[in-house]
N, C-alpha and C positions, 0 to 999 in steps of 0.2 A: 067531357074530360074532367077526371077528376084530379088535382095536384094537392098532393102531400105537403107538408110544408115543417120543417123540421123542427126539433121545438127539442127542450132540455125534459128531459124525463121526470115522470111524476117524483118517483119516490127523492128527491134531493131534501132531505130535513135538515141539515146543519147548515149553519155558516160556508164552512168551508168545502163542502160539498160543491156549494152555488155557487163558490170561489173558483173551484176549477172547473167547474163549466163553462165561467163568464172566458177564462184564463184560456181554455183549449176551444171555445163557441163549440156552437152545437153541432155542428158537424162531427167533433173527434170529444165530446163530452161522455159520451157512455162510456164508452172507451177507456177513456184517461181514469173517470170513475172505477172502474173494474179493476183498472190496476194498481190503482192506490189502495182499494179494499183489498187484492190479492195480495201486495207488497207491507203492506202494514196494518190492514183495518182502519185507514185512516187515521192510525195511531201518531201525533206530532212526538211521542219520546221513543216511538220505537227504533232499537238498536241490533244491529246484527252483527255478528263480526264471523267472515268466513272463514274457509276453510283455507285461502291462500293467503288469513293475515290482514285482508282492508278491512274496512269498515261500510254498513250500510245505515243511514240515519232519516230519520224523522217520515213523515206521510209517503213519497216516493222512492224510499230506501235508497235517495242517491248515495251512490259508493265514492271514496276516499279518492278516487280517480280522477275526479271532479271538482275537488275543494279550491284550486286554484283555477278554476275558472270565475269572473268576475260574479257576483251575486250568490255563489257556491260554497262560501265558505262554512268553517264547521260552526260558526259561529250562528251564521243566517241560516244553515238549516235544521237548524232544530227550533226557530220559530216555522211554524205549519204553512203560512203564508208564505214565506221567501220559500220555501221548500218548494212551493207547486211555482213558484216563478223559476227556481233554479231547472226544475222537472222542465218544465216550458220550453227554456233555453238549449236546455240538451235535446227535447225532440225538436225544436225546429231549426237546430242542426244538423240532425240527422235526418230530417226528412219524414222519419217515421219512429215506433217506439220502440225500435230495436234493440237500446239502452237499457231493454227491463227486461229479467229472466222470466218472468213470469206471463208476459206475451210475448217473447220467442217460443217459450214452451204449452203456449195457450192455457197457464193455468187460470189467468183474465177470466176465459170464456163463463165459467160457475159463478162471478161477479158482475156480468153481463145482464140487466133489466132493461 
């Protein structure tokens, strides 16, 4: 019998990459990676502003919806790091990353290594 043993994916080059690896483990590491590249390219100043008016800010595009949750605010997320903590806090409240349009709508998956 042969057992697989799960492991963070080759291609992680940055800092912050390895960051939210360590941040979501290896279990939901590709994953979370996929979505950060499809929501921002990993960008810490990327900004969005929809179509209904919020805002979406830094690595995980969290939205304006979220600024008063503890660790959330506009302030801490637009450093990169609090960003994937805030990201963190919102999926493991929800259970899952339901929280990002871009893995509801599988645009994740082309981010996906």
């Amino acid at each position: 019998t042969i057992i697989k043993i799960l492991d963070y994916p080759d291609e992680i080059n940055t800092p912050i990459e390895k960051y939210i690896c360590d941040k979501f483990g290896v279990y939901d590491c590709k994953t979370a990676l996929a979505i950060a590249k499809a929501e921002s390219g990993l960008r810490e100043d990327a900004i969005n502003i929809n179509t209904n008016n919020t805002i979406d800010v830094g690595v995980f595009q969290i939205n304006t919806v979220h600024f008063k949750k503890d660790g959330c605010s506009l302030k801490e997320l637009v450093d990169a790091y609090k960003n994937v903590d805030c990201a963190y806090s919102i999926y493991k409240a929800n259970g899952n990353f339901d929280a990002w349009v871009t893995y509801q709508n599988d645009l994740h998956l082309g981010f996906l290594q």
